[in-house]
C-alpha positions as CSV (number, residue, x, y, z in Angstrom):
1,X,6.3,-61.2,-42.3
2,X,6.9,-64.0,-40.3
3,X,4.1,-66.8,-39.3
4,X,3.8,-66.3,-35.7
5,X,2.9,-62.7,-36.3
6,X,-0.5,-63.2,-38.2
7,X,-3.9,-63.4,-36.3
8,X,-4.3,-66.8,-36.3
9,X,-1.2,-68.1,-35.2
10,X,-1.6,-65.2,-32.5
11,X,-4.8,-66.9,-31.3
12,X,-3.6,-70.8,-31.7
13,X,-1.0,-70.4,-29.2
14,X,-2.5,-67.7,-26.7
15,X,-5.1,-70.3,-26.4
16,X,-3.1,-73.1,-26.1
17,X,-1.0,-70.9,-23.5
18,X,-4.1,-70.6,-21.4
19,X,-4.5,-74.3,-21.8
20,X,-1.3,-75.3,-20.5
21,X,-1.6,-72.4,-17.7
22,X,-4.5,-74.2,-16.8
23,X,-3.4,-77.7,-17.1
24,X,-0.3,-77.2,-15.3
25,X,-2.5,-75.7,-12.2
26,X,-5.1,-78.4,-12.0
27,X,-2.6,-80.6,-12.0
28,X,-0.6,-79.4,-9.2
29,X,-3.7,-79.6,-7.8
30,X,-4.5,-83.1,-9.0
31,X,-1.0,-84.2,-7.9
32,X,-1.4,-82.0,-4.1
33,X,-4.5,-84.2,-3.4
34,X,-3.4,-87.2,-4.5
35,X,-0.5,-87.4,-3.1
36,X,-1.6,-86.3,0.5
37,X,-4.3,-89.0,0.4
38,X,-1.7,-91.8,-0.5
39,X,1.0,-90.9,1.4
40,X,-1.6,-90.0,4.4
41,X,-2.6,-94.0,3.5
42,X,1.0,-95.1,3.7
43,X,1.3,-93.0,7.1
44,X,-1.5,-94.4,8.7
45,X,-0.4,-97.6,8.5
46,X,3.1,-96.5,9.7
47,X,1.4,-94.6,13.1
48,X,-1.2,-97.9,13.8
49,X,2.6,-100.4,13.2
50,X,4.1,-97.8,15.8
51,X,1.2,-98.0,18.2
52,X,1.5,-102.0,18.4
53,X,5.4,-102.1,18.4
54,X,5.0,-99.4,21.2
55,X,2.4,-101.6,23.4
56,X,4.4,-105.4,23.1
57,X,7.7,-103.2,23.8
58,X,5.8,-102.1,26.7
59,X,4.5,-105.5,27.6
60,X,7.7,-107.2,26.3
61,X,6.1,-109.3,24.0
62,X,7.4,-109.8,20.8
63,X,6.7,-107.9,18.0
64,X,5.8,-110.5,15.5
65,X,5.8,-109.5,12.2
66,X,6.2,-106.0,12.1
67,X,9.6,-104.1,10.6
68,X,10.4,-102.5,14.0
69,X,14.0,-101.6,15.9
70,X,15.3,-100.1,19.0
71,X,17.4,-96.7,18.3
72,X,18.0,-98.1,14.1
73,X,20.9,-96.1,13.0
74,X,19.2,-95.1,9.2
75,X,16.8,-93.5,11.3
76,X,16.6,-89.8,10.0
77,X,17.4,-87.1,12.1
78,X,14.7,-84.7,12.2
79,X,12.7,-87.7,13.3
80,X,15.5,-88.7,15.7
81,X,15.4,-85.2,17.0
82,X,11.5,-85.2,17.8
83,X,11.7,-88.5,19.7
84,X,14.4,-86.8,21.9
85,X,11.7,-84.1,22.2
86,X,9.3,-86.7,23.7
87,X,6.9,-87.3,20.7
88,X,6.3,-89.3,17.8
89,X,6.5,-88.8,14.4
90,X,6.6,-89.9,10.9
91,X,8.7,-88.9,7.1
92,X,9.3,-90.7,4.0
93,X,13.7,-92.1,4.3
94,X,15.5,-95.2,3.5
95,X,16.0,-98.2,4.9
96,X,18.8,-100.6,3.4
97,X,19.0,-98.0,0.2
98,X,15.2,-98.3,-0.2
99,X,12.5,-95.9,0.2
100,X,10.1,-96.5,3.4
101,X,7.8,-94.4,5.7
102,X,9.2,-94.3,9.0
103,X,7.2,-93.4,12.4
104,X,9.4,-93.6,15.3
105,X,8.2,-93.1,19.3
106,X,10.3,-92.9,22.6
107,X,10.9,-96.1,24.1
108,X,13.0,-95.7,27.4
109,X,14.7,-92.4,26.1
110,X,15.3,-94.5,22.7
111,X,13.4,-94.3,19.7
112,X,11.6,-96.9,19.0
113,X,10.8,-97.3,14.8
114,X,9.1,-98.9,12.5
115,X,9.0,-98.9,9.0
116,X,6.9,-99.4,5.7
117,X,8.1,-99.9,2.4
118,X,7.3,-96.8,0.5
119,X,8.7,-97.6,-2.9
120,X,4.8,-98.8,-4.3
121,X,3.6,-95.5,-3.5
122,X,6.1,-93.9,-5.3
123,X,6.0,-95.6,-8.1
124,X,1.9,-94.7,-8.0
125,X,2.7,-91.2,-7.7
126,X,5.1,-91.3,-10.7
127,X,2.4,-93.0,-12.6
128,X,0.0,-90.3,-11.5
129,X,2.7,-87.5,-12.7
130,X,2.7,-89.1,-16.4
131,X,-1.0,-89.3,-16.4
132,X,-1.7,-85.8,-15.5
133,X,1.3,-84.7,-18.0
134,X,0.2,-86.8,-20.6
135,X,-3.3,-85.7,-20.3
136,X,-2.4,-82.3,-20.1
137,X,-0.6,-82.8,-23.1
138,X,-3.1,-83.9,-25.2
139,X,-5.4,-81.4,-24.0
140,X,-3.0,-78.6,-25.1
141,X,-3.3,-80.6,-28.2
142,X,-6.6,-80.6,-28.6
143,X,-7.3,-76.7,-27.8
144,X,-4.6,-76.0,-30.0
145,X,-6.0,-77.6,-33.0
146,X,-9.2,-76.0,-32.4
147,X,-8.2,-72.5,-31.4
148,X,-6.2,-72.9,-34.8
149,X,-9.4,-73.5,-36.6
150,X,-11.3,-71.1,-35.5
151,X,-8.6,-68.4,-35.9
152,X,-8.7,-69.4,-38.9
153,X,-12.1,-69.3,-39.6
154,X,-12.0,-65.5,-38.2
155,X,-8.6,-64.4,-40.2
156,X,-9.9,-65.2,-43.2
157,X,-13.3,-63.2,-43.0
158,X,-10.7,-60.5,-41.7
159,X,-8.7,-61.2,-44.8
160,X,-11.7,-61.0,-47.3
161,X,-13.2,-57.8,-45.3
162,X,-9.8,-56.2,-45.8
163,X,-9.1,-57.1,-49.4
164,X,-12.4,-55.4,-49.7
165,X,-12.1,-52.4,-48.7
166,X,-8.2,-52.1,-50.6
167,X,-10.6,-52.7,-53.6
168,X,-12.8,-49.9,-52.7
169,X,-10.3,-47.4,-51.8
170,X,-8.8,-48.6,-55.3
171,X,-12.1,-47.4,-56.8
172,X,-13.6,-50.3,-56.9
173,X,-17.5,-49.1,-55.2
174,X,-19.2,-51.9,-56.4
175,X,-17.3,-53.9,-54.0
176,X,-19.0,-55.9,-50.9
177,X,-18.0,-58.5,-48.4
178,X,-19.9,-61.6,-49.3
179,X,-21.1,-62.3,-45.4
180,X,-24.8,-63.1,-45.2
181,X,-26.5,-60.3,-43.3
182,X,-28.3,-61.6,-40.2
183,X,-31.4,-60.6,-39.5
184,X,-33.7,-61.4,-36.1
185,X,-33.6,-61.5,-33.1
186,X,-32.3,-65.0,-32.8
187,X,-30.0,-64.4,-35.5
188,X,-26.5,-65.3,-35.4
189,X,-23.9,-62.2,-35.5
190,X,-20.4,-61.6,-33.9
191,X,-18.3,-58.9,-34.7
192,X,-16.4,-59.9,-37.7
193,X,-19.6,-59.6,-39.5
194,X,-20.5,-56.1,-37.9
195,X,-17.5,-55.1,-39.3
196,X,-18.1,-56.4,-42.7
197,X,-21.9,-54.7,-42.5
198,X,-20.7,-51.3,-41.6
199,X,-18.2,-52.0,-44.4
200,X,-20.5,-52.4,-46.9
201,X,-23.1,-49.9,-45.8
202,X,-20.0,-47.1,-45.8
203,X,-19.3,-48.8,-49.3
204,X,-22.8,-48.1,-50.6
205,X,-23.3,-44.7,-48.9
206,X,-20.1,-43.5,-50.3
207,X,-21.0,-44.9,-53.9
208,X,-24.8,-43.2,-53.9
209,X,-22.5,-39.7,-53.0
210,X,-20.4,-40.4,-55.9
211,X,-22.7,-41.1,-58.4
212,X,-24.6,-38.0,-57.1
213,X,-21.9,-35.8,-57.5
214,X,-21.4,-37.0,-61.1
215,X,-24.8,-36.6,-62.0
216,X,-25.2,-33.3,-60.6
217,X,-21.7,-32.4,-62.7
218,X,-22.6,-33.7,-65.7
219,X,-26.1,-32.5,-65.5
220,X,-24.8,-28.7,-64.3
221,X,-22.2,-28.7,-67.4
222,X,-24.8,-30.0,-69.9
223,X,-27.4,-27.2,-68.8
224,X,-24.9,-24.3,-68.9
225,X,-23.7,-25.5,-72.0
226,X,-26.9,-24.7,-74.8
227,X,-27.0,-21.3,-72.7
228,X,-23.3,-20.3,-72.9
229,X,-23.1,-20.9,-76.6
230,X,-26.2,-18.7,-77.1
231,X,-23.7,-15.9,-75.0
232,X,-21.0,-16.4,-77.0
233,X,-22.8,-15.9,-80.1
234,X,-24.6,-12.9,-79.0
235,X,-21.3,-11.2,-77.5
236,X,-19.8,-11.7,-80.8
237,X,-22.7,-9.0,-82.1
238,X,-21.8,-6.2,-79.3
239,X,-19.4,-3.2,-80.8
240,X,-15.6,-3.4,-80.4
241,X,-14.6,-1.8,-77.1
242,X,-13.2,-2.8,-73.8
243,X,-16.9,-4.2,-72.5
244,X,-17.2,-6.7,-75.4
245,X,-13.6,-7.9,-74.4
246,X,-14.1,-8.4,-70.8
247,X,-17.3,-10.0,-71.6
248,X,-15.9,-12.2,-73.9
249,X,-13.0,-12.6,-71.8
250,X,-15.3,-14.0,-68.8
251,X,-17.4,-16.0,-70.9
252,X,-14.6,-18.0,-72.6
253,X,-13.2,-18.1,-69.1
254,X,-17.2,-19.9,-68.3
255,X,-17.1,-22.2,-71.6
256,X,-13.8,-23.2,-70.4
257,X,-15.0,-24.2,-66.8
258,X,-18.1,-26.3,-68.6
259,X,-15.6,-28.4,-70.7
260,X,-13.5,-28.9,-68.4
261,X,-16.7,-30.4,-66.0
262,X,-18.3,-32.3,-69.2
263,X,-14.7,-34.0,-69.7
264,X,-14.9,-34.8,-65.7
265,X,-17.8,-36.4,-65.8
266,X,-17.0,-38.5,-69.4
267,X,-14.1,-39.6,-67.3
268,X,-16.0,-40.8,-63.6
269,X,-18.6,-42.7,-66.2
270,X,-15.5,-44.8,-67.1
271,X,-16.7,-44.5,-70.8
272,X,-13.1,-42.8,-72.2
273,X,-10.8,-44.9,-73.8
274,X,-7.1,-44.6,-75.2
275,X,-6.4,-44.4,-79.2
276,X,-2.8,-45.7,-78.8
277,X,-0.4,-45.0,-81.6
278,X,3.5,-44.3,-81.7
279,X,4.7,-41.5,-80.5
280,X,8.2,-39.7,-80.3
281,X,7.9,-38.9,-76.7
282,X,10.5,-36.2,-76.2
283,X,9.0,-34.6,-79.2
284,X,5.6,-34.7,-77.8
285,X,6.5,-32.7,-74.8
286,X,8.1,-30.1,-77.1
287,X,4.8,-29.3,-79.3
288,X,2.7,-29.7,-76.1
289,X,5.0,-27.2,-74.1
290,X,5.3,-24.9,-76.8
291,X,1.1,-24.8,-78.0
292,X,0.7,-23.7,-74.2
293,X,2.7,-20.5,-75.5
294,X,4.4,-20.3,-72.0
295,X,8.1,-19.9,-70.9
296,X,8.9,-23.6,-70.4
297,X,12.4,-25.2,-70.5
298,X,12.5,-28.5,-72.0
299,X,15.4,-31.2,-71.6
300,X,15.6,-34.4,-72.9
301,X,18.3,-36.7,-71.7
302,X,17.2,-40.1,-73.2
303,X,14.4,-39.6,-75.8
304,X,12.2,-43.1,-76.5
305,X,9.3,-44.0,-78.7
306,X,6.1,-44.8,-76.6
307,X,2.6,-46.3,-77.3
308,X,0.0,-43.8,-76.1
309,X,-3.1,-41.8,-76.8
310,X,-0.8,-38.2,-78.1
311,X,-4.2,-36.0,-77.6
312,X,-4.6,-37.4,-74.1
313,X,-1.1,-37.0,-72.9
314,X,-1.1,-33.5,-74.7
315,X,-4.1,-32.5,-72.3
316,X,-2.5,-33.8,-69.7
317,X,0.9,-31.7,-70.1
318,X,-0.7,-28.5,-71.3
319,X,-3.1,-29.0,-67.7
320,X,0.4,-29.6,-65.6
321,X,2.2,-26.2,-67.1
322,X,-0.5,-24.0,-66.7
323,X,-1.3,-25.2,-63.3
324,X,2.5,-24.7,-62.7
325,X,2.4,-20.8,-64.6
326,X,-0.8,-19.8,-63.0
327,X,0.2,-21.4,-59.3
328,X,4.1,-21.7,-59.4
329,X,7.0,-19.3,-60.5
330,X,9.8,-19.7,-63.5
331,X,11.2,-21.2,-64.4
332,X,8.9,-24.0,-65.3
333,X,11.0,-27.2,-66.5
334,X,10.5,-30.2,-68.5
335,X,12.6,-33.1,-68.3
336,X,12.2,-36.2,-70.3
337,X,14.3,-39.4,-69.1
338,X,13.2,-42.9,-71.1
339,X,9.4,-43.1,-69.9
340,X,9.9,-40.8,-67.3
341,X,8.5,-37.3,-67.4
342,X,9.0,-35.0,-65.1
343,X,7.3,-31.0,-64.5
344,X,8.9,-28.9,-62.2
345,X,8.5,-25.1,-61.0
346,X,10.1,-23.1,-58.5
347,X,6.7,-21.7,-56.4
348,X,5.7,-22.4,-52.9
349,X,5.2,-26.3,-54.0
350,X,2.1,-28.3,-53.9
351,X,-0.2,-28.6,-50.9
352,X,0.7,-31.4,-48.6
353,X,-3.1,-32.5,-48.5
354,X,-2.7,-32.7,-52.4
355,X,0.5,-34.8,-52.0
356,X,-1.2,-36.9,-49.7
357,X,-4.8,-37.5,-50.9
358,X,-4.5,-36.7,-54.6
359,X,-6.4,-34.0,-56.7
360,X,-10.0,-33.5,-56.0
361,X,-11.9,-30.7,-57.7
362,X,-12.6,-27.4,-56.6
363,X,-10.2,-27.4,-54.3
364,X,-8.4,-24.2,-53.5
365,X,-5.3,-25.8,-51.1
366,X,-3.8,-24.7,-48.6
367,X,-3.8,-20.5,-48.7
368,X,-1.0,-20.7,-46.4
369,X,1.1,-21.4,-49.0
370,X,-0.7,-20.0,-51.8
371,X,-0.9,-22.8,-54.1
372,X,-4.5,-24.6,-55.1
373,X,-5.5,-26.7,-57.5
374,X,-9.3,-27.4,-59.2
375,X,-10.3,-28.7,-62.1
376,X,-7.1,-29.0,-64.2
377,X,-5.6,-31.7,-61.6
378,X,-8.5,-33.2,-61.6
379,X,-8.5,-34.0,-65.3
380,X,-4.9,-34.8,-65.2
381,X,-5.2,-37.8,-63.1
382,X,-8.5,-38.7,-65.0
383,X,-6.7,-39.0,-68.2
384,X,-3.9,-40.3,-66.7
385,X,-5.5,-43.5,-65.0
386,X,-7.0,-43.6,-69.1
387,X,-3.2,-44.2,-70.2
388,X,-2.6,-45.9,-67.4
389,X,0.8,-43.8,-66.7
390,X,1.8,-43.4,-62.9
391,X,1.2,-39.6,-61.4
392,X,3.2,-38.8,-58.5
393,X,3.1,-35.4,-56.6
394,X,5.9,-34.1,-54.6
395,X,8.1,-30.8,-53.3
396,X,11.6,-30.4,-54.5
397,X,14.0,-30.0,-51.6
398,X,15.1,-26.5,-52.4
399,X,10.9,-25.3,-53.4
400,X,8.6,-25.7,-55.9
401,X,6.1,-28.5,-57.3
402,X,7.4,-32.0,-59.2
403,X,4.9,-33.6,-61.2
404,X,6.5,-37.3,-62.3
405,X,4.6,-39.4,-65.5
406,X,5.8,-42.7,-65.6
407,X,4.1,-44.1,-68.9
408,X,3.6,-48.4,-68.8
409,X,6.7,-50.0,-69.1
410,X,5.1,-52.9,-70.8
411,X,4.3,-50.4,-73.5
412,X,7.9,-49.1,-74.6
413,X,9.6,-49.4,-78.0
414,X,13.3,-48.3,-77.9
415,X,13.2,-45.6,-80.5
416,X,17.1,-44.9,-80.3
């Protein structure tokens, strides 16, 4: 990214391009009046030397010491031209390759002139020019450094309320921006610190839903548990025959559901941890695919030894193939490349609100395309954040759902 495109920058130099904007226009303006008051000096005293040169020509007295002639020939010619016209008149021109003011008058169908050296004032009016620039300079200067400051001062409250909230859509609810609130009526606030307040409140709101929805999880899964197993016993009393199955059937289908919630809830506590050991990993697919008791093609191009939790990563493979039999279509595939893992089927593919947000429980997907996911996702990512390996959902190209594990790097022993 380059410089001139953060905030700050953006700010320094809009504000000091309003500064020179407006430095350049006052001193046009400056220069305007300045310069019509001097030269209107210079001018004056040009018209009263005409006057006087006019009256003695008149007279025929001589006119002393005053720079006058009759018809000079470095007159210029607009001013020769309004003397022909029967008037006087006055412009800056050159005399003897120096600047004057000239006022000329007719004098017997001649033009009569005098002159005043005009090289002073135009040295003043330079000296006026650098003033103005350098002033104008310095002003820029000044803005500049002080626009940069408190762009500055701005970007990084910007930068702290956006590091934030990547820490909170990271997981991280406990995060707040560490503005001081302000309270009052007198009380100091601008809108970097609204921001950061509505921030924080959305931070806290979101984090009291949370922790309510685990409670009322864990709470609903430990209260159906004591009951369930009482079920379970009692249906194991009822007479063979196709209502003891279905009932059994339905209830195991129950027990199932309030494990799967109880391990949801041991995961959002954050109180799981990994029992690493060694582990063959091409190997560990095979027993996993195989205890699911499913059709399930397994490859494995480059086999490696890995550091992981082999319970853990077995749930999380047995969840992946039965989501893919229960949601997909054969043939299911399994391809193990160095710490890559990859689960593919050939059904209408996962859910783009899936791909996009992730699993969230209870979810049924999109019905358009007849593919949901619930609890079993769920628990995938769960335990996969625990191993720390990388989940990534996608859609093959030609149909169906790709599920990639990438397992740490930092934790890979080259088992060939």
């Amino acid at each position: 990214m380059r410089v001139t495109s953060s905030l700050r920058w953006k700010i320094a130099l809009t504000t000091t391009a309003v500064c020179c904007a407006v430095a350049a226009v006052l001193g046009i303006l400056v220069h305007n009046v300045v310069a019509r008051q001097v030269v209107g000096e210079v001018r004056k005293d040009a018209d009263r030397d005409l006057d006087h040169a006019l009256t003695e020509y008149q007279y025929g007295t001589s006119h002393g010491h005053l720079n006058v002639a009759l018809d000079p020939p470095d007159l210029p010619g607009p001013l020769r031209g309004l003397v022909a016209r029967g008037r006087t008149g006055s412009m800056v021109g050159a005399h003897a390759g120096r600047p004057v003011m000239w006022a000329a008058g007719p004098a017997d169908g001649k033009p009569l002139a005098v002159w005043v050296p005009y090289e002073s004032t135009r040295s003043r009016l330079r000296d006026l020019d650098a003033a103005i620039l350098a002033s104008a300079a310095i002003a820029a200067g000044v803005v500049a450094l002080a626009g940069l400051f408190l762009a500055n001062r701005i970007s990084s409250r910007l930068t702290t309320t956006a590091a934030v909230a990547r820490r909170i859509s990271a997981g991280d609810l406990d995060a707040r921006v560490d503005i001081p609130d302000a309270a009052g009526e007198g009380a100091h606030r601008d809108e970097v610190q609204d921001v950061a307040q509505a921030l924080n409140t959305m931070a806290k709101s979101l984090q009291e839903r949370l922790e309510a929805e685990k409670r009322f999880t864990a709470d609903v899964a430990h209260d159906l548990r004591t009951p369930l197993t009482g079920s379970l016993a009692a249906a194991a009393l009822l007479p063979e025959g196709r209502p003891k199955e279905m009932i059994n059937d339905r209830l195991a289908a129950l027990h199932r559901l309030t494990e799967d919630l109880l391990e949801i809830s041991r995961l959002d506590s954050g109180v799981e941890h990994a029992d690493l050991a060694r582990v063959e990993l091409g190997r560990a697919v095979r027993r996993a695919a195989a205890a699911t008791r499913l059709e399930v093609s397994v490859r494995v191009v480059r086999d490696m030894e890995v550091l992981t939790d082999r319970r853990r990563l077995d749930r999380i493979l047995a969840n992946l193939l039965v989501n893919a039999d229960r949601h997909g279509a054969p043939p299911i595939e399994v391809t193990v490349e160095g710490p890559v893992v990859t689960v593919r089927d050939h059904g209408p593919g996962y859910p783009d609100r899936l791909i996009e947000q992730g699993p969230q429980r209870f979810r049924t997907g999109d019905p358009g395309r007849g593919r949901g996911h619930g609890l079993g996702l769920t628990i995938v990512a769960g335990q996969a954040a625990v191993l720390e390996i990388t989940l990534d959902f996608a859609n093959a190209p030609d149909g169906g759902a790709v599920t990639t594990l990438r397992l740490p790097v930092g934790r890979l022993v080259d088992g060939s």
